[in-house]
C-alpha positions as CSV (number, residue, x, y, z in Angstrom):
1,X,0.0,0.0,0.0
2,X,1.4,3.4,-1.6
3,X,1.7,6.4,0.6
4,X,-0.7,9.1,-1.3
5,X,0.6,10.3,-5.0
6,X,0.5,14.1,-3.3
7,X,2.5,13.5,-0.6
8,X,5.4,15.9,0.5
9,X,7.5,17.3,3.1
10,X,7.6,20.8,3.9
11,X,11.0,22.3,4.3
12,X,12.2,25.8,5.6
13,X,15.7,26.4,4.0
14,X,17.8,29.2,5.3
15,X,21.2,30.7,3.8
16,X,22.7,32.1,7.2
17,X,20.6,34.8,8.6
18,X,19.6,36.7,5.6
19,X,17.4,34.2,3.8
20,X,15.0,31.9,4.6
21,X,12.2,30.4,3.0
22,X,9.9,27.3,2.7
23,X,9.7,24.3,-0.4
24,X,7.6,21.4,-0.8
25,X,10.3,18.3,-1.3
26,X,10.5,15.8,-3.2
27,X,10.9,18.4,-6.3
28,X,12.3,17.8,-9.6
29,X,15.9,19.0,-11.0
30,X,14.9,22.0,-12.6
31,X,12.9,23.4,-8.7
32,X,15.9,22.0,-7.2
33,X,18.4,24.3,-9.0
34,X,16.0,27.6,-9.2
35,X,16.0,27.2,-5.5
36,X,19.4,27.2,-5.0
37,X,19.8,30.2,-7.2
38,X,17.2,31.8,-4.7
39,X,19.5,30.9,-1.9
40,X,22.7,32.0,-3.7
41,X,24.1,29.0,-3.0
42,X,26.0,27.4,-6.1
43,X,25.4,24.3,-7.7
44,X,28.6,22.9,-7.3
45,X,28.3,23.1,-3.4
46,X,24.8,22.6,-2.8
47,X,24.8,22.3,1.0
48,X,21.7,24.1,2.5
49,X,20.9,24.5,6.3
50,X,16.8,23.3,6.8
51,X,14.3,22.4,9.2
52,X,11.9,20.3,8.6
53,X,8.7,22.4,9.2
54,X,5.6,20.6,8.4
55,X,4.7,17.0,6.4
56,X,1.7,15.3,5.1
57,X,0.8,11.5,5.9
58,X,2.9,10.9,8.4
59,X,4.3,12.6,12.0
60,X,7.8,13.1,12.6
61,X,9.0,13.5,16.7
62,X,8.3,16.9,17.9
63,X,11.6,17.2,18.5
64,X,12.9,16.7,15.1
65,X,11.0,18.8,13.6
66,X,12.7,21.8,16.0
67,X,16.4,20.5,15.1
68,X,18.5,22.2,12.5
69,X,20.2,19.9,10.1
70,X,22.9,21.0,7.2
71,X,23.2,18.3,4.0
72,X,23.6,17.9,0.4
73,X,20.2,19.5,-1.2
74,X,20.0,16.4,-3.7
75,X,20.0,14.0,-1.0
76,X,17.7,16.1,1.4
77,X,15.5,15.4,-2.1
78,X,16.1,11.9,-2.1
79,X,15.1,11.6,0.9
80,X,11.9,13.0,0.2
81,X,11.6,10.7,-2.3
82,X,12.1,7.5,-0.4
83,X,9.7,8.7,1.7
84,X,7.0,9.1,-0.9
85,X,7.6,5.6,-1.9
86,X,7.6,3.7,1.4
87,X,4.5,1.6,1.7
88,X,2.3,1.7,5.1
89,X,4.3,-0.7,7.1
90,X,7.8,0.6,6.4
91,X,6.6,3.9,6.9
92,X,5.7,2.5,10.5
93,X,8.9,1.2,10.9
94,X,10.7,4.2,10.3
95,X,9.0,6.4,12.5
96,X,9.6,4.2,14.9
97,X,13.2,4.0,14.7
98,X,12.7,8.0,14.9
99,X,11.1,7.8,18.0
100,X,13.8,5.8,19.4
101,X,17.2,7.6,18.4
102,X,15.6,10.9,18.0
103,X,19.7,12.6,18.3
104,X,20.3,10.5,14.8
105,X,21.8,12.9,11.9
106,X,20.7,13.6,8.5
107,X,22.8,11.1,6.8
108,X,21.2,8.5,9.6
109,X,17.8,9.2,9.3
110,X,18.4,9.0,5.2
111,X,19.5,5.6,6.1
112,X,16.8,4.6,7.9
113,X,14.4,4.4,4.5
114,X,16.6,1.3,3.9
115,X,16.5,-2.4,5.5
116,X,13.5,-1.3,7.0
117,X,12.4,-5.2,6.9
118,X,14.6,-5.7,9.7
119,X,11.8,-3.7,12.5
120,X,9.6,-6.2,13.5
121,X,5.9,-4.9,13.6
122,X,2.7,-5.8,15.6
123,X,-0.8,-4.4,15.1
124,X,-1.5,-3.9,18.3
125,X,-1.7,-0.2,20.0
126,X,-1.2,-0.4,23.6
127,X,0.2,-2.4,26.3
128,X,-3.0,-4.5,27.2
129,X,-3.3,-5.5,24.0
130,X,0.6,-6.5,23.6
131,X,0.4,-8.5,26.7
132,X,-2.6,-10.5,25.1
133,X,-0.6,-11.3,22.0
134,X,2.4,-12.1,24.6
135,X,0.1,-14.7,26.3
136,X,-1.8,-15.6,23.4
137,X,1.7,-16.8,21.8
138,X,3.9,-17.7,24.9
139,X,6.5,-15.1,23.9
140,X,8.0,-15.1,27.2
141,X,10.1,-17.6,29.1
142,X,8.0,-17.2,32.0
143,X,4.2,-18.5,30.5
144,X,5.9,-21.2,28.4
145,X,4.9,-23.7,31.2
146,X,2.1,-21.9,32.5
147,X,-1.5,-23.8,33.3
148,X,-4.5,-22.3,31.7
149,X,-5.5,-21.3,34.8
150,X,-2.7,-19.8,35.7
151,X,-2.3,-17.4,32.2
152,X,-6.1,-16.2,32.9
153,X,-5.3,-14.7,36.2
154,X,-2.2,-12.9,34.5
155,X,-2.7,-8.9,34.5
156,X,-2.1,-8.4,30.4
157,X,-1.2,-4.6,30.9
158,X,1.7,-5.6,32.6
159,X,2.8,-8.2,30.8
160,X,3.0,-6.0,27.7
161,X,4.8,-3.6,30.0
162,X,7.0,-5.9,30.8
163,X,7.6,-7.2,27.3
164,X,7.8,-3.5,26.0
165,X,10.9,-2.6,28.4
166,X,12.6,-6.0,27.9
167,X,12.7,-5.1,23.8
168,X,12.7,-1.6,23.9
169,X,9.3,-1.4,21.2
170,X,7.7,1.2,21.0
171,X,3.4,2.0,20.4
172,X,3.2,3.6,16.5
173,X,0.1,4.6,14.9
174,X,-1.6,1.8,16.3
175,X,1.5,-0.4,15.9
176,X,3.8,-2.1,18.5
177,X,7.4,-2.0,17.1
178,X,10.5,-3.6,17.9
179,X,13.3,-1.5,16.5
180,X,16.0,-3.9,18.5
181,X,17.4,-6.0,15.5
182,X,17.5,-3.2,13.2
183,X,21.1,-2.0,12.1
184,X,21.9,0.3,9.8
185,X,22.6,-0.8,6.3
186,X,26.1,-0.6,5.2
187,X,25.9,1.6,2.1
188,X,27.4,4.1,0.2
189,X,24.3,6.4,-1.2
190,X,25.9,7.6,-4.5
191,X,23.4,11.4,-5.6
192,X,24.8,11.8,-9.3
193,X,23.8,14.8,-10.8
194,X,21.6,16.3,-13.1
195,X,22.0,16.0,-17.5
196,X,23.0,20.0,-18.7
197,X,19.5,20.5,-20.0
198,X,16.8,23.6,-19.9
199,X,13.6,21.6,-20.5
200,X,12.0,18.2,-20.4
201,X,8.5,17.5,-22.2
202,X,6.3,14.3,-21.9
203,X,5.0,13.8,-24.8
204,X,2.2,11.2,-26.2
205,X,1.2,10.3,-29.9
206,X,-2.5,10.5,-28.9
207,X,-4.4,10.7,-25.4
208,X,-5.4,6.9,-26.1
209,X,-1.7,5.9,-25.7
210,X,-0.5,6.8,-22.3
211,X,1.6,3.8,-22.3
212,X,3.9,5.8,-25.6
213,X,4.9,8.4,-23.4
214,X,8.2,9.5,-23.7
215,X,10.4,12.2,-22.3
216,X,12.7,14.6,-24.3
217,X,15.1,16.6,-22.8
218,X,16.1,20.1,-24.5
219,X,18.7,20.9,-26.0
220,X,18.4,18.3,-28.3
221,X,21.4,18.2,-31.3
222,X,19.3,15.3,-33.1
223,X,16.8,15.9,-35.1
224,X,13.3,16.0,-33.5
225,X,10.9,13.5,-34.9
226,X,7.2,14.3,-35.7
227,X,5.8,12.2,-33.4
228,X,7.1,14.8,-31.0
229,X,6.0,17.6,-33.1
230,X,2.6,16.4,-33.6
231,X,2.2,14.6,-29.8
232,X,0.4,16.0,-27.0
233,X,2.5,17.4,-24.0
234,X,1.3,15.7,-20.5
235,X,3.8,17.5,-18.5
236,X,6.5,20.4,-18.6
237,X,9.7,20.9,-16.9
238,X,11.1,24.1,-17.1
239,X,14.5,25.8,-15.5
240,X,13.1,29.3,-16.4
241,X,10.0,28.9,-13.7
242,X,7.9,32.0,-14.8
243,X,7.6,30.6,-18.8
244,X,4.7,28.9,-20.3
245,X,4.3,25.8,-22.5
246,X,1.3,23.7,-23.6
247,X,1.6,23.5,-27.5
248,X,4.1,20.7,-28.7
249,X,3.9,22.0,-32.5
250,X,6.5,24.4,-31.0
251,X,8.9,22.3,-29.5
252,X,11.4,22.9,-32.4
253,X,11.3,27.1,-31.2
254,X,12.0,26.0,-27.7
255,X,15.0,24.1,-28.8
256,X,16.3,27.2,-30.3
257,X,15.9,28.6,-27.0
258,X,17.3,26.3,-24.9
259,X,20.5,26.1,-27.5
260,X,20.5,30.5,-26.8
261,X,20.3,30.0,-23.2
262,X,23.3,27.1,-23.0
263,X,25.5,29.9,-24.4
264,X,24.7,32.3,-21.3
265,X,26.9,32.4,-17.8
266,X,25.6,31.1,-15.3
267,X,25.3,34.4,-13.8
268,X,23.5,35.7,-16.7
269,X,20.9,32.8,-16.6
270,X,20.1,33.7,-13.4
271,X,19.4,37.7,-14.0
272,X,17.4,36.3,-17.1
273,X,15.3,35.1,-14.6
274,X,15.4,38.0,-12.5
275,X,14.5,40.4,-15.6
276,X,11.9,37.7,-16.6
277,X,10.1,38.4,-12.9
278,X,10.5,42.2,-13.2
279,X,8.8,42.3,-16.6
280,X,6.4,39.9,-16.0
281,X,7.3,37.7,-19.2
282,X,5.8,34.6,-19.8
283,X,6.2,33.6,-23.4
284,X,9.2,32.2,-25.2
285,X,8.8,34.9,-27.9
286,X,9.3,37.1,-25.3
287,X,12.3,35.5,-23.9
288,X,14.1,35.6,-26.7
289,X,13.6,39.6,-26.7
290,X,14.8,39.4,-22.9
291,X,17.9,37.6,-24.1
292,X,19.0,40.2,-26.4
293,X,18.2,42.8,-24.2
294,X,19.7,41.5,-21.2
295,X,22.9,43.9,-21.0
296,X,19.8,46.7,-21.0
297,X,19.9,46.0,-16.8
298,X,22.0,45.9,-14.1
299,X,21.6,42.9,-11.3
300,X,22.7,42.4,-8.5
301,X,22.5,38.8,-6.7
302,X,24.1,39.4,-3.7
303,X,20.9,41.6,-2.2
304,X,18.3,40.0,-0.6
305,X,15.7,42.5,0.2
306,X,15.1,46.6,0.1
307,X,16.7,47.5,3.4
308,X,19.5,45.5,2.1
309,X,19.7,47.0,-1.2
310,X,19.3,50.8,0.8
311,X,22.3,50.1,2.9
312,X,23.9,49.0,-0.6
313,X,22.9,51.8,-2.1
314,X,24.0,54.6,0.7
315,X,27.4,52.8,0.7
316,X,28.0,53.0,-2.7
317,X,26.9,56.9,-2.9
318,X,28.0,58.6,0.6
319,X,31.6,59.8,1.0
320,X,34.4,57.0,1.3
321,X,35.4,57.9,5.2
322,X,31.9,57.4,6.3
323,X,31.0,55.7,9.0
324,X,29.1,52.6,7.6
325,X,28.7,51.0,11.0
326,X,25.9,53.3,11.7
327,X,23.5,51.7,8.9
328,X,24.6,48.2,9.9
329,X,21.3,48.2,11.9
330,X,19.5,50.8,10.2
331,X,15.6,49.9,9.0
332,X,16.6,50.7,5.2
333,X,13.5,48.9,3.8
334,X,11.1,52.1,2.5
335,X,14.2,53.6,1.2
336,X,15.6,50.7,-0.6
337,X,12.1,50.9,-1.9
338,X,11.5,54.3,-2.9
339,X,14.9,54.3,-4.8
340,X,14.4,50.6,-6.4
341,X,11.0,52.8,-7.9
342,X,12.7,55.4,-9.0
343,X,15.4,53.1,-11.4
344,X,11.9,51.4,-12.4
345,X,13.3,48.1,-10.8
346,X,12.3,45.5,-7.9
347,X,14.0,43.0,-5.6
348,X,13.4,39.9,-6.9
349,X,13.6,36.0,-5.7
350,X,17.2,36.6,-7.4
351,X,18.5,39.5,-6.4
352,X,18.3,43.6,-7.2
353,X,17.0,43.9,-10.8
354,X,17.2,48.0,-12.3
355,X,14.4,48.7,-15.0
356,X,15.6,49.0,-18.9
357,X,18.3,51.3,-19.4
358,X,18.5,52.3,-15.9
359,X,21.9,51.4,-13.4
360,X,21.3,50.3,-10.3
361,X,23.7,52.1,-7.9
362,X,23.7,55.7,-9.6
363,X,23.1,58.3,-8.2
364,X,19.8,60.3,-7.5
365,X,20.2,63.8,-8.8
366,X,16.9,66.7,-9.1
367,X,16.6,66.9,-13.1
368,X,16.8,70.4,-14.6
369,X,12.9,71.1,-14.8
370,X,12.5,69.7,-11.0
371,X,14.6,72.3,-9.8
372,X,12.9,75.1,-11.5
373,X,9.7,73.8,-10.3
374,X,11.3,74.5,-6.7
375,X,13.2,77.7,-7.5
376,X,10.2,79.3,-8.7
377,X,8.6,77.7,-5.7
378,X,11.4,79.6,-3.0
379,X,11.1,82.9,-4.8
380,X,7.5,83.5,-4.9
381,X,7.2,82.5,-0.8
382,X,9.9,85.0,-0.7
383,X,8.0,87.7,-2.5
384,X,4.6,87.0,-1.6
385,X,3.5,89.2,1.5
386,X,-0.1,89.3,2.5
387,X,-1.5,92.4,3.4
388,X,-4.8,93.2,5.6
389,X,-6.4,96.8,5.7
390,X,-3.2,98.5,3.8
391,X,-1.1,96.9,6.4
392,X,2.1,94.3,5.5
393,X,1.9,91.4,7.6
């Protein structure tokens, strides 16, 4: 029996204390690496810092979910993934061998959705109930040569006490499990990582023929057949998160864009997908504008929010012998804010995105018209004296 098809974890990742947010694992490779590029974290070291925050179908300890734990983002994956996949009774066992080394690490607990076999399991939810089975099935030493009589005048609560603290079990969800024999298994859990691709389609020749299904993954250098070009698409993977596809007839144009975008930095990819958010750009005609364009705005991934990008701001305009402790704890935000309007930009999931043709860090100077606006302003409070019954004020 399958856990349910929508079942995830929910995890609240953090990049020291400037960024934290929450994903629903397992994800697939493209969710994976957009969140890393939310966390500025690169893909070549992708160790994040998490908590396990909430979960569906099952209950991790209390106290687990309270710990903070530091691993390999692919494995913390994998690791949702085993989970979706273990069946009722292994998912029994391994919250069982939660509850009973609740101190375990990550790379533990990942190793407990293996050998799982190994947990003996009872249906049986409470000590009275154990103690019956114990009786029931001479378990113990002690009943083997027990009368009849004398087994009936046994107390069963305490018997499945008893039984409980001699193996250690422990009451799961209805369950009685004995986690005593289980060791760990002695493997090496290899995470290999993803193809270099931008896009993967499902496609089907017709919605009669489920079972045809096949995945391409884009770029592609060989030549695409027509039974992609003329297939339906049941599903769309995408590393640019904001674009849209439903129409495989065009599969052929998003090859030419995955082939543009395997040409940018990585760096550039990712303030692609800032400038993408900013202008609100969903179609692949439109990214291929974006891509042109994309030396049109300045980026910077190393802000994480307005205050932030104020402070960066204020450093970057006031006098070099300033003292920059004093905005360390400054409230920035409706600064960074008023200023990110003004350059017609935003902080995005990325970073500091400008608008078109606007920088980032210049300067905010009164344009000519402004400041005859105010001059004219000054001079006519200046000369303007109100006067009652023939008298200057």
């Amino acid at each position: 029996m399958k856990m349910e098809s929508d079942f995830f974890m929910r995890i609240n990742l953090k990049n020291g204390e400037s960024m934290s947010f929450t994903k629903k694992f397992p994800m697939n490779v493209f969710d994976i690496q957009d969140t890393l590029d939310r966390l500025k974290i690169p893909d070549d070291k992708p160790i994040v810092r998490f908590e396990i925050s909430e979960h569906d179908n099952m209950e991790f300890p209390f106290a687990l979910c309270l710990r903070n734990f530091s691993a390999d983002i692919y494995r913390l994956n994998l690791f949702a993934e085993r989970l979706e996949n273990l069946d009722f009774s292994e998912m029994i066992a391994f919250r069982s061998l939660l509850k009973t080394n609740p101190e375990s690490s990550f790379e533990d607990i990942l190793k407990m959705t293996y050998g799982l076999d190994s947990v003996i399991i009872y249906p049986c939810s409470e000590c009275r109930e154990l103690g019956e089975m114990v009786i029931e099935n001479e378990m113990m030493p002690e009943i083997e040569s027990c009368s009849d009589e004398i087994l009936e005048l046994l107390d069963r609560e305490k018997v499945g006490r008893l039984m409980q603290e001699r193996e250690g079990g422990v009451f799961i969800n209805e369950h009685y499990c004995v986690t005593s024999g289980y060791e760990p298994p002695d493997i090496n859990i290899e995470i290999g990582r993803p193809e270099n691709c931008f896009f993967r389609l499902l496609i089907v020749p017709e919605e009669e023929k489920i079972e045809q299904a096949r995945w391409i993954s884009l770029p592609c250098e060989k030549e695409i057949t027509s039974d992609f070009y003329n297939g339906i698409c049941l599903d769309f993977q995408s590393a640019l998160p904001n674009l849209r596809f439903d129409d495989a007839h065009k599969i052929g144009t998003l090859n030419e864009l995955a082939k543009q975008i395997s040409q940018l930095s990585h760096d550039n990819f990712v303030k692609l997908k800032a400038v993408m958010e900013l202008e609100n750009i969903h179609e692949i005609g439109e990214v291929f504008k974006c891509i042109e364009r994309l030396t049109e705005y300045e980026f910077d991934r190393n802000i994480f929010d307005q205050s932030d990008f104020g402070r960066a701001y204020l450093m970057k305009n006031l006098p070099a012998d300033f003292d920059s402790v004093i905005l360390e704890n400054a409230d920035l935000f409706d600064f960074g804010q008023e200023v990110l309007a003004h350059k017609q930009g935003e902080i995005t999931p990325y970073g500091a995105i400008s608008g078109r043709g606007q920088e980032l860090y210049s300067a905010l100077t009164v344009q000519p018209e402004q400041q005859l606006d105010e001059d004219f302003e000054e001079d006519y409070e200046e000369d303007f004296e109100p006067e009652m019954g023939g008298i200057s004020l």
